[in-house]
N, C-alpha and C positions, 0 to 999 in steps of 0.2 A: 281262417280268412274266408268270408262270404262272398262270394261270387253276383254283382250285381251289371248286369252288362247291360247300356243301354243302348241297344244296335237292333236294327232288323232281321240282319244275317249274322247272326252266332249260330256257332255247330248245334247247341245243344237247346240254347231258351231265344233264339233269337225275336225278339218283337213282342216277348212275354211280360217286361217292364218298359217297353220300349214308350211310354206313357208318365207322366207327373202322377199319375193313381195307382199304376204299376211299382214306379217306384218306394213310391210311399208305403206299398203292402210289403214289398222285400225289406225297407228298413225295420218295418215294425218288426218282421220275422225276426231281422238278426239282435235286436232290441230285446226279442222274448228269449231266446237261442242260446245267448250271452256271446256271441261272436262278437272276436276281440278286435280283427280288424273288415272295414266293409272296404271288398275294391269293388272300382267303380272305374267300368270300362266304355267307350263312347265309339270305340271302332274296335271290329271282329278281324284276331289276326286266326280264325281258318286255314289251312292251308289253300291257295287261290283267291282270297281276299281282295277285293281293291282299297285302295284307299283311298281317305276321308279327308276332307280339307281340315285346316285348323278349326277355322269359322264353324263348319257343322260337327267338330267332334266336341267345341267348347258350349254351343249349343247345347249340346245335348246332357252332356254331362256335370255342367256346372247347380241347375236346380237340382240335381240328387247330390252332391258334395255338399250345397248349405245345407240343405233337410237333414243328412246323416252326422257331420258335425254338428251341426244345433242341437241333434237331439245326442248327442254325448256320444256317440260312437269315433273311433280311432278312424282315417279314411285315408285310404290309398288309391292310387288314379293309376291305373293300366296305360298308361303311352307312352309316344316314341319321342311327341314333340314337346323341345322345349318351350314353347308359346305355347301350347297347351299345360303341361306344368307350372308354370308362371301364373296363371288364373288359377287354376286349381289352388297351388296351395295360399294364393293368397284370400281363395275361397273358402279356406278351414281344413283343406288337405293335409296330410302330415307325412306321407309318403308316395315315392313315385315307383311304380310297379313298370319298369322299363323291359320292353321284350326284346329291343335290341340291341340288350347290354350296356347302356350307357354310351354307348359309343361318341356320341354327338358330345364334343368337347363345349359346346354352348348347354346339352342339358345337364351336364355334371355342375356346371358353374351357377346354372340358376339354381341345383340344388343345394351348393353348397350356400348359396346367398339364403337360402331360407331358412338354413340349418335341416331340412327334413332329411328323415329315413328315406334307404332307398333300395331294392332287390334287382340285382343284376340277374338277368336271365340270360342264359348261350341259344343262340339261333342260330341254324345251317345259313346263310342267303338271306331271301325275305320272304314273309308269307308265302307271296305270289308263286315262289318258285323253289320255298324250302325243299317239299316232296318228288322235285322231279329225279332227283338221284343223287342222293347223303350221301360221302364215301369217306372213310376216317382214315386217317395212317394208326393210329391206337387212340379208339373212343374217347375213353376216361380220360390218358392223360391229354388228348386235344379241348375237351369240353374245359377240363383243371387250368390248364396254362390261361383259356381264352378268361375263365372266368376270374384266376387267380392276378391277370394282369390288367383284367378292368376295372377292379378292386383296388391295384396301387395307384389305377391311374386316378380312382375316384377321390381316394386319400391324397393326392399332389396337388388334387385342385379344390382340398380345403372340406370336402366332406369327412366327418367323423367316420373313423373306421367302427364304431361298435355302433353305428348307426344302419351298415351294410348287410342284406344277407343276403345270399345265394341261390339261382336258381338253376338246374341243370337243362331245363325246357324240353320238357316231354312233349314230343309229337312237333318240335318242331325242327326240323331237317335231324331226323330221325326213323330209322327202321326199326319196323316191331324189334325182330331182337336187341339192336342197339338200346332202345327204349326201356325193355326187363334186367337188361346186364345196369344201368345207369340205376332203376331203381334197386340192387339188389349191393351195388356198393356205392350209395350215397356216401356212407363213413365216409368214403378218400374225399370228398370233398368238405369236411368238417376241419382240415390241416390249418386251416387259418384262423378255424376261431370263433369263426362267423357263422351264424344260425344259417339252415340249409332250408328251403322252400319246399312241396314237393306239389305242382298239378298235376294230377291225374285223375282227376275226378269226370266221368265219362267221355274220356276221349277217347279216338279211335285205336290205341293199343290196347283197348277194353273189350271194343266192339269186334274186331278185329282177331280174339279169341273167343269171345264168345257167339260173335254170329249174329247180336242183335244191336236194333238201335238205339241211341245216347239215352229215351227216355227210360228203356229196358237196362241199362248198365249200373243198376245201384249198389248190388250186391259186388261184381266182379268191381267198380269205385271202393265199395267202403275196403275189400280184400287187399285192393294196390296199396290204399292207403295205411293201412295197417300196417303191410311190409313196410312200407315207406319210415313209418312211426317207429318199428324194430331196428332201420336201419337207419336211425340219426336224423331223420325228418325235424324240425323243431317246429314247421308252421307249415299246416295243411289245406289249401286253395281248393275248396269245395263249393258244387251244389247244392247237393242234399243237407241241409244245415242241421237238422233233426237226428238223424241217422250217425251223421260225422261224429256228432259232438258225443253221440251214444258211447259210441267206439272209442273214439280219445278216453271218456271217462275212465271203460272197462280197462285200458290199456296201461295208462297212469296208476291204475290201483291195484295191476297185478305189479308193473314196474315199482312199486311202492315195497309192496309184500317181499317184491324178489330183493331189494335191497338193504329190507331189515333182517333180511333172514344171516 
């Protein structure tokens, strides 16, 4: 999954596509790349983020959803709101990349109205206030139950369950450690079935060990990502789209080797 954000203030590329010719360059990218699916984000959830009205996240985001579907690519839309999914997928979207787990009983319903894919993500709070102090009764199974029971809710109101996957949501209302235990037993979160997501591609559980910033983290990204991929990852939310795809390759082809043996 390529990472195309069209916002000012993203942590890591903000205001780098934030342009119709910006965009255009990151399609072509994932077009050469062979990235399977393009999200396409229109507001930065950061931690301390503000947020976007409908009006300027549909703005912004809707000319790169027809460029990226028209030109054959798979497109997923990074939001919260259902009136922003509504355009989107009636704009050639086919998935909604929800950060705050579906919750919104209006955007489960407009998704199930469209039939699209859709990835539940777990969030501490919200953006604004995820990092001020995460505190779990036990991690994993808090992050399982939120994530496992937004899941039935998505199936009661009519979306396809093999349509759903998973996302644990690194970095958001999360402590470095909580963060590295989450990536290291993804597996528990594979009990249902459902493909597992994993972002980690330069954020700050990255930077945060190694001491540099997001432009500097590509090495210690492709490394998380790799664990990730060892540990049940099925779809990997990246920057570096060159680099990723390297690594998947290498990884798929020793997991080949290892299961003929």
């Amino acid at each position: 999954m390529g990472i195309l954000n069209i916002t000012p203030d993203s942590f890591s590329d903000g205001g780098r596509y934030n342009s119709i010719d910006g965009a255009i360059t990151r399609i072509e990218e994932f077009l050469i790349k062979g990235v399977d699916i393009a999200d396409i984000g229109g507001e930065s959830t950061r931690p301390g983020s503000d947020i976007v009205s409908v009006e300027e996240e549909i703005n912004r985001i809707i000319p790169a959803v027809k460029l990226a579907s028209d030109s054959g690519l798979f497109v997923s839309v990074d939001t919260s709101k259902p009136e922003v999914a509504k355009v989107a997928l009636e704009n050639g979207a086919g998935m909604i990349n929800d950060v705050s787990g579906m919750r919104d009983e209006q955007m489960r319903k407009v998704c199930a109205e469209y039939g699209c894919s859709v990835c539940i993500m777990h969030m501490l709070g919200e953006p604004k206030s995820m990092q001020t102090s995460p505190l779990y009764i036990d991690l994993i199974d808090d992050v399982k139950r939120f994530l496992f029971n937004a899941a039935e809710a998505c199936i009661k109101d009519g979306i396809n369950e093999n349509s759903i996957c998973l996302d644990p949501g690194f970095g958001f209302g999360k402590t470095l450690d909580d963060n590295y235990l989450l990536l290291m037993e993804l597996l528990q979160f594979k009990e249902t079935g459902m493909p597992v997501l994993a972002g980690v591609s330069r954020k700050s559980m990255i930077g945060n060990v190694l001491h540099k910033p997001a432009e500097e983290r590509l090495i210690g990204s492709i490394t998380a990502e790799t664990i990730a991929l060892m540990n049940g990852a099925d779809i990997i939310r990246a920057h570096d789209i060159t680099e990723t795809a390297d690594m998947i390759s290498i990884y798929h082809k020793a997991k080949k080797v290892r299961d003929r043996c």
